[in-house]
Each structure stands twice: as C-alpha cells, then as structure tokens.
N, C-alpha and C positions, 0 to 999 in steps of 0.2 A: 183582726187588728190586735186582739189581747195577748193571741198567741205569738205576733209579731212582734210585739212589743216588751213581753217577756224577753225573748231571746235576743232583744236588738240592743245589746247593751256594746257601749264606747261613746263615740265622740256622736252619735245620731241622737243619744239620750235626750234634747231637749225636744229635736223633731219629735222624738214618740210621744213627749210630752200635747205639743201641739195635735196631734191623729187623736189624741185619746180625749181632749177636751172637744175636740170636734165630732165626735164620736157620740159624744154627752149630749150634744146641740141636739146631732140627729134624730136619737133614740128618744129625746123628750118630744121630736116634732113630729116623728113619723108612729111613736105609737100610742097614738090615742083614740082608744077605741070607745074607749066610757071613763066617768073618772075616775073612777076603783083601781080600773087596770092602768092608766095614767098616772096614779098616784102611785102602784107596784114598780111601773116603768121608770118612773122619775128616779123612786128610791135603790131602783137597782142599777141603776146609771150613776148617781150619786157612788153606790160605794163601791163597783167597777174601779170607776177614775180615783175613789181614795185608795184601794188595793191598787190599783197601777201604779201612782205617784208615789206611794209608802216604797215602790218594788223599785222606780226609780230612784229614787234619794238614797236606799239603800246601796246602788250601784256605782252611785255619783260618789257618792261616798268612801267606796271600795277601791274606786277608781283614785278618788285625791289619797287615800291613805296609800295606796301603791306607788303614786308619784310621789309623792313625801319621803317616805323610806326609800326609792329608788335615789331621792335627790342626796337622803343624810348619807346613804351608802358612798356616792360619789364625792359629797362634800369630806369623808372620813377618807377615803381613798386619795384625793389631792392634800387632803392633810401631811396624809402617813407620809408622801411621796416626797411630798416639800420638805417635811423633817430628815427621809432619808436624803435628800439633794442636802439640804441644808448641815445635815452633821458628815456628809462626804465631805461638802466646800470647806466645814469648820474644823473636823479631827483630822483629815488626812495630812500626812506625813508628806505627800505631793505637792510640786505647785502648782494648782490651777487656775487658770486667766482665761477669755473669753476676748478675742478680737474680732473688730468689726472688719469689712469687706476691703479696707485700705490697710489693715495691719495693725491699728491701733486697738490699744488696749482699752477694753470697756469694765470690764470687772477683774480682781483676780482677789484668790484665798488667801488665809493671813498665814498660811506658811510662805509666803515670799515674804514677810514682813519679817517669821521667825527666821528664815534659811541663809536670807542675804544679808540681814540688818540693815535693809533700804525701809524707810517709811515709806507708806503705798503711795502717797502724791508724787517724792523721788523718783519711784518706778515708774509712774504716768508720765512723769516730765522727762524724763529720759533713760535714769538709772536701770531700768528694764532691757534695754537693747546695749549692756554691758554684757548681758549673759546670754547672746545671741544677737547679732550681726542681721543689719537689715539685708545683705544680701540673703543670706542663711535663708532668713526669714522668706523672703519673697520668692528663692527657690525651692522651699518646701510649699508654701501654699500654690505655686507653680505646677509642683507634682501632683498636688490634687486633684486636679483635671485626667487625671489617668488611673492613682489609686485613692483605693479607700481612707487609708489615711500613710499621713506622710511622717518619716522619722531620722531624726539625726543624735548625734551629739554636738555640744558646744562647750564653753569654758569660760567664767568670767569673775572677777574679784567680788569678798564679800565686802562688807566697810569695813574689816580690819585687813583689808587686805590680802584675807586668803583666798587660796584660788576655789571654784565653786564649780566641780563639774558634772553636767545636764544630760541627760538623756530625755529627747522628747519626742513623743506621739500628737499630731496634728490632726482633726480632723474639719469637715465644714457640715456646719448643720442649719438650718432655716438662716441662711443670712450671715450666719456669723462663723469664725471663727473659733473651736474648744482646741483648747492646749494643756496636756500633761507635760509638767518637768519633774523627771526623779533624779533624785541626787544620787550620782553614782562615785563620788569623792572618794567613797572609802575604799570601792570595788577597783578604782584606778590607785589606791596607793597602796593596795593589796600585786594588784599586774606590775608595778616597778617595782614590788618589794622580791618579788619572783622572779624578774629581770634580775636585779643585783644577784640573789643567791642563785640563779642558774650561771650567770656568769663569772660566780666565784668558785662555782664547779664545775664551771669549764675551764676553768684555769687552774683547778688542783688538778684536772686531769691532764690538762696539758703538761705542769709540774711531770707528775706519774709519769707522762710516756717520756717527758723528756731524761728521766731519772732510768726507766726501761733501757730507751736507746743509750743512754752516757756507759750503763754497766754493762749493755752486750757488746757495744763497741770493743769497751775498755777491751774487755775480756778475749774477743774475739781478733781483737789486733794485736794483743800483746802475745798471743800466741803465735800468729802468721811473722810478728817481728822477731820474735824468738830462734823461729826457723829465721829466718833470712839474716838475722847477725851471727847466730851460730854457723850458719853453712859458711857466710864471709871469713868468720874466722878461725874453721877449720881449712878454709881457702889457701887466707893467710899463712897458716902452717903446713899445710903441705907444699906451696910455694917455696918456704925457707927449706923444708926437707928434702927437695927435690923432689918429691912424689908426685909426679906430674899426672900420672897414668889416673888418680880418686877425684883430678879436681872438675871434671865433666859432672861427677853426683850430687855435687855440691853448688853447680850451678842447678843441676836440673830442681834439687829443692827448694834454691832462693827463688827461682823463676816457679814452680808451682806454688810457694805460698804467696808472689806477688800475684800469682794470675788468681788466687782466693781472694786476697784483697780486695784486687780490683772489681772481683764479681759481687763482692760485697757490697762496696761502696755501691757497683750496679745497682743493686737490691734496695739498697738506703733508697736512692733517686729512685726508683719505681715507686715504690710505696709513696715520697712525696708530691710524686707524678712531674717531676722536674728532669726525668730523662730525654734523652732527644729521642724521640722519635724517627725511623726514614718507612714514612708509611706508601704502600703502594697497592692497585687494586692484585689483588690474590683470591684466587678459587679455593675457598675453604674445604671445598672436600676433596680434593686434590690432595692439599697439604697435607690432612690425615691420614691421605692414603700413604704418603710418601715417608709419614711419619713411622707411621705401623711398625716396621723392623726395629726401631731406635728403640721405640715402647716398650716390645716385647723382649728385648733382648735386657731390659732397667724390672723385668716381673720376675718372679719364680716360677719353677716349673709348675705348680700349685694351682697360680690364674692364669684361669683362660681369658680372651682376650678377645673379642670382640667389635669389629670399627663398623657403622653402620654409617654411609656418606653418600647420598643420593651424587650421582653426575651429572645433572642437571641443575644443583643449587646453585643459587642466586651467588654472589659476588660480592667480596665485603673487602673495605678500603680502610688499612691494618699495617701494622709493622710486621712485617711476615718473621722477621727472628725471634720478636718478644713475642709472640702468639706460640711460637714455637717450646719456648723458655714457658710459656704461663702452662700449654696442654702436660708439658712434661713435669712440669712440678704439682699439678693436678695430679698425673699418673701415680707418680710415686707417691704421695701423698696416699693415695688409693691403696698402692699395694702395702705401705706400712701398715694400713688399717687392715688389713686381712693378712696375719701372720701365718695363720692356716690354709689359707689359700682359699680360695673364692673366684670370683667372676668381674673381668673389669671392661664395660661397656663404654665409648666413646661415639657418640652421635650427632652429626650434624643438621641441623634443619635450616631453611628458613621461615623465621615467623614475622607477625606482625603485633605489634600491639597496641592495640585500641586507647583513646583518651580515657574511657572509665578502666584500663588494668593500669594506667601508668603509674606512677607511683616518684617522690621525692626524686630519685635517682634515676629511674628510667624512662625516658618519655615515651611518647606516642610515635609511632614510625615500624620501620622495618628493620628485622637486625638477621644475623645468623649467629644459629644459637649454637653451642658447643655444652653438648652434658658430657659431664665424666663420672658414672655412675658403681659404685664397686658394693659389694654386699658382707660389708664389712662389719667392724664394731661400733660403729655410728656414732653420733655425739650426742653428749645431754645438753641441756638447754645452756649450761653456765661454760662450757664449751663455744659453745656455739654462740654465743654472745659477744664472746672477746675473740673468736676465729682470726679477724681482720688484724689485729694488736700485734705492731711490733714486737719480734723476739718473745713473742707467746708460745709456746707448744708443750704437747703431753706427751711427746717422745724424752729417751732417757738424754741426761746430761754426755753432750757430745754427739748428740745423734741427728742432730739438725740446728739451724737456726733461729727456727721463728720467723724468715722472714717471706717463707715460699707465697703462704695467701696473700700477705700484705702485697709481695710483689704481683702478684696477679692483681688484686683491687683495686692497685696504682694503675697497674699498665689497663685496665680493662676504661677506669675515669679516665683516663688521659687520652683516650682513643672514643670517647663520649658514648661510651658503654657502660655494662654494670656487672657485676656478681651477684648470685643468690644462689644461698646455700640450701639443701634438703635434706633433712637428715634423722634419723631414728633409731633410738639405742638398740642393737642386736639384732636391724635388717639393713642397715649401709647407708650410704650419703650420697647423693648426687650434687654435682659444682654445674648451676649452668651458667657459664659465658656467654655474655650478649655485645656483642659489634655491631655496628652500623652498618647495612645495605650498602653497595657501590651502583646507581644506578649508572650503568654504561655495558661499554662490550669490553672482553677481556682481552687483554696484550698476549699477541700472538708469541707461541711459545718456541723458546732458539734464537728468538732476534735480538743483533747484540744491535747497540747503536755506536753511530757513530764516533760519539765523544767517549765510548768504553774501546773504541779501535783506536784512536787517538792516541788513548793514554799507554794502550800495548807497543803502540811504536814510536813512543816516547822516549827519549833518549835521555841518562841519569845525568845532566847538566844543566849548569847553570848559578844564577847569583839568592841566594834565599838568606832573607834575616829574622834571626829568632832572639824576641822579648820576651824574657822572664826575671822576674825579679826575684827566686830560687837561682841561687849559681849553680849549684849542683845540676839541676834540671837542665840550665843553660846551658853548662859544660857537656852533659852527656849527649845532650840532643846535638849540637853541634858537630860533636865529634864523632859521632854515628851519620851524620848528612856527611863529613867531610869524607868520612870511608865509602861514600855512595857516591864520590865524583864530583859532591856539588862544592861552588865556594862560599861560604858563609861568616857573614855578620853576626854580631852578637850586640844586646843594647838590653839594659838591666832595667829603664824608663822609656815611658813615653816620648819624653824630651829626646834621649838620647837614640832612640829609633829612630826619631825625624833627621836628625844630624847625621844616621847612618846610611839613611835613604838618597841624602842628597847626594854624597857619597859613591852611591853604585848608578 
C-alpha cells in the first residue's frame, strides 16, 4: 500500500489518502499482541500515515504549482496574442473590417476612418458599400464556397471626393467574415502614368516612321520621276528632230521607272498590309520547286543552293505571287549577306504549333513553314531589332530599299501568318515564314475554268464608262479602251457617272 501510494501520484491523490488512513485502522486493530508491541504498532502506523500525507501534500502541491505556471504561461500567451491582433487591427496601413454571415459590417480598423475620411458610424450606415458594391460583395463571399479566399478590386470616393482604389482579400472564419483592403491608388496612377508615356512613345515613333517613309519616298520618287520627265522630254525633242528611230529608248525608260514606281508603292501596301490579296489553295513545295531556277539564276556562282521540299506537304491557302515576291526577296537578301559566297538553303515543312509555343503574333494551328537559311554575316541584335522598319537597311546607299522584310512582314500578317528572324553574327540567319494550313484537297493541275474560257473568246466590244476625277488618268484610260474597239464614257463624278449610265 506505501509502495502504491508513493508512486500513485495525480488526480488518485486523495484516494491514496483514504487506503492510507484505512490502513492506520487496520494495523492498530489487527496487531495487538501485548501492549508494548501495540503501543510500537500504533506508533509506527501513526508516522507511516504522517510520512505518506507529508509525500502527498508535497505532490498536490507540485501538482497546483504546475497548473499554475501552466495557466500564467497560457494567460501570457492570449495576452502577447491579443496585443499582436490588436496592434495589427491598430498600426496597419490596411483596412480591416469583419462581416457577419449577411454582409454586414461588424468591426472594422481605424484605417478606414484614416483612408476614406468616413467616421466609422458613416461606414456602418452605409458609406462602406461606396467602396465595394453589394453585388461585388455577395459575389466574392459567393466564391468562397469553392476557394480559400476570394479577391477583387473595386473603386470608390473619399469625402473629398477623391477616388480610393481597393484591392481585397476575403476570407470566412468561424462564422464570420475577415476582409483586407489595401489601397492600391498610388499603384493605379503609377499604370496611367505609363499608359500616357508609352503612348507618347508610340506616337514619337509613329512621328519617326512616318518622317522614315516621307524621306524615302521623297527620295525614291523623285529619282524614278526624274527618269520619266527626262525620257518625255528627250521624247519631245527627238520628235521635233525628226529622230524617230531613239524614241523606242525613251519609252522603254519612262515605262521601267513607272513599272519601279508602281512596285514601290506595291511595297508601301505590303508592309501596311492594305494590298489585295488574290489568295488560292497552292502546294507550297511545288512552288519551290518551280521556283529553284529563278533563285539560282538571282545567286553567284559562289552559293550553293539547296531546296529541301517534301511532296507530300500539306497545303497552304496564300497569294501564290506575293509568297513568290516574299521567298525571292528572302533569297536575295541571303545572298547580299554572303558576298563570299556561302550556302543558301530553302525548306519547306509542315508544322504545328501548340497553345504554350504561340506567341503575340502567331497562334495555335497549323502552318507551312518556309526557312531561308544562308550562312552569312548574320546580324547583331541592334539589326535585328529594326529588321521589320521601313526603308531600314545596311546595304550601301542605292543598293536597296529598305523595304524587302517590311514587305514580307506585311504580306506574311495579312495572310494571318508571321515572320521570325534567326540570326548570329559570323554563322547566318535563317527567315522562317509561317502560312496557314489549307485543310482540303488540292485543284487539279491544267484545269482551266470556264469563266477563264469565257473571257479567251471574248470579243474586244462593247459600251465601258470610266470615273476618275484625274483628267489625265481619265483621258489615257479612255483612249487606250477606244484603241481596243470598245466605246466609252467618261464622268469626272459620281453624280455625273449616273447621268452617263442612264445614257448607254
């Protein structure tokens, strides 16, 4: 029993108490042999039970002192806790509020008092849902039910009438509602103040190119009109001179600086991607193939030459002339860049590309790809940047125009494709051209149609009226239809085209 009682310490302590007085009963009742040993007996039973009770009280003891300190620990602990809740709710910079199970506001921090300039009763009575929308509201604690916490922004007046805009973390906790708002004012009039200056550098750039295009124009037309008033008025003089036999040369020169004109202006419209188009489905590796002589015959004997064109690729639906115009200004492009001579590879593939390679300009889909890859003198990055830029290039003055990429970049957007360049100083550049896939079967090759027989045994008559508000224009085109048999109208308006209609 002593021994049980020693070790039986906790919540049994009084029980042992109880075993150990009953214990005392016994030992005085059961041993009395004589009174000597009676009187031994009693007295060693007496101080038994006071060494036990001394060993309890000690325990009990031991026991409240541990509940004690176990309570001050806990009671310091809800302290510290409540100071830190309580100097979060009081210093923070944030607003924090506390809504019940309906939305309404049960507590909030005195930075809504500082942020908005509402007294907290205003905010309770309504001025609170100034700066978030009950619907707002009822559709972020809506989303709760699916995440952990719910977040928007919003926007609403302080009482001076400035605007106050919110970004906030919702969450739900025993019952209620916790709501962060941080004020992100500054961060939104930092994102408009970067709107304004990116837009006034979009517009010095636009400035820049359109100052680009006015000097290459200039430049580029007043030389092509140069030829063509000179040729006219060498024309004019041979005329008066009778020299009949020079004046074929002189056409042949106005007519090739009109036909550089017009391939210029071509050029311009590409690049704005305002060209017509006459797109039809074409076998991309066909074309290349078909192209191969034109290519090589535009290289030096220097590069080799290269076409890699599966006959089995896919079918892509294209202006078959300007793909023609884009691979050949690619080429040459190629072979300027290797004045030594080099290697120049053209390859067709079909690829696809996936939603995570797409990018700004190229979507997701199927395209045929056209690399033109030559192993040249490559570009450095500051090149390569402005590649696309009107009337840019690092060929010598007179040796191009600037407008071969731009015209590719045009006609590539315009045909809802793209361009990417690859390229590395003192190992070559690769262009690949991306088209869009034609899914179907391809047009049987040799068949002419009908309305193209039609028009071969078409006979040059008939009544045609031509509107231009250019006489010159008017006059020529006219009298180039009347040389063709036909009879023709002339109306310098709209108005007066009607009048000419009714007319024939």
């Amino acid at each position: 029993m002593f021994i049980g009682f020693c070790f039986g310490v906790g919540p049994s302590a009084f029980g042992c108490v109880l075993a150990v007085l009953a214990a005392q009963y016994f030992f005085i009742g059961e041993i009395g042999f004589n009174d000597g040993f009676s009187t031994w007996a009693s007295s060693a039973s007496f101080a038994l039970v006071t060494f036990g009770m001394s060993v309890i009280c000690a325990l009990f003891q031991k026991s409240l002192n541990a509940l004690s300190d176990l309570n001050d620990r806990l009671e310091l602990e809800v302290e510290r806790r409540t100071l830190e809740r309580d100097g979060i709710w009081n210093v923070s910079p944030d607003l924090i509020c506390m809504l019940s199970e309906r939305g309404e506001v049960v507590a909030m921090n005195p930075s809504w008092q500082t942020e908005t300039g509402h007294a907290e009763h205003a905010l309770k009575d309504g001025a609170f849902f100034s700066f978030i929308s009950p619907s707002q509201l009822s559709d972020a604690l809506h989303r709760l039910s699916e995440l952990p916490v719910a977040e928007l922004d919003s926007q609403g007046p302080r009482s001076n009438g400035t605007p106050l805009h919110l970004n906030w973390r919702i969450a739900r906790r025993e019952g209620h509602y916790f709501a962060v708002a941080r004020d992100i004012s500054l961060q939104k009039e930092r994102e408009e103040a970067f709107e304004e200056v990116r837009s006034q550098l979009q517009q010095s750039q636009k400035m820049e190119a359109v100052g680009q295009l006015t000097g290459g124009l200039a430049h580029d037309f007043n030389n092509l009109l140069t030829v063509i008033t000179s040729s006219l008025d060498m024309l004019e003089q041979r005329l008066a001179q009778g020299r009949h036999a020079e004046l074929q040369r002189y056409v042949g020169l106005a007519r090739n600086a009109s036909d550089r004109a017009a391939s210029l202006t071509h050029r311009l419209l590409a690049y704005a991607r305002r060209q017509t188009l006459a797109s039809t489905v074409i076998d991309p590796a066909l074309l290349v193939q078909e192209m191969e002589d034109l290519i090589s015959r535009t290289l030096t004997p220097r590069i080799a030459l290269e076409v890699l064109a599966a006959k089995d690729a896919a079918l892509c639906f294209c202006d078959a002339h300007q793909l023609e115009n884009a691979l050949l200004n690619l080429c040459i492009n190629a072979r300027d860049a290797m004045p030594q001579g080099g290697r120049l590879q053209i390859e067709v593939t079909a690829v696809h590309i996936e939603p995570a390679q797409a990018t700004g300009t190229l979507s997701a889909g199927g395209y045929a790809r056209f690399s033109v890859s030559d192993t040249g003198t490559g570009m450095p990055r500051s090149v390569l940047d402005r590649a696309f830029d009107p009337f840019f290039t690092t060929k010598p003055l007179g040796s191009g125009t600037g407008l071969g990429l731009s015209m590719v970049h045009g006609f590539a957007r315009q045909s809802s494709g793209d361009v990417q360049i690859e390229s590395q100083v003192g190992k070559g550049t690769t262009v690949n051209l991306f088209l869009p896939l034609h899914q179907g079967t391809a047009p049987a090759p040799g068949v002419v149609s009908s309305t193209a027989a039609d028009d071969k045994a078409h006979t040059l008559s008939g009544s045609i009226l031509v509107v231009d508000d250019e006489d010159a224009i008017r006059d020529l085109i006219s009298e180039t239809l009347l040389d063709m048999g036909y009879q023709v109208a002339r109306a310098a308006t709209a108005a007066q085209a009607l009048q000419q209609l009714e007319r024939l």
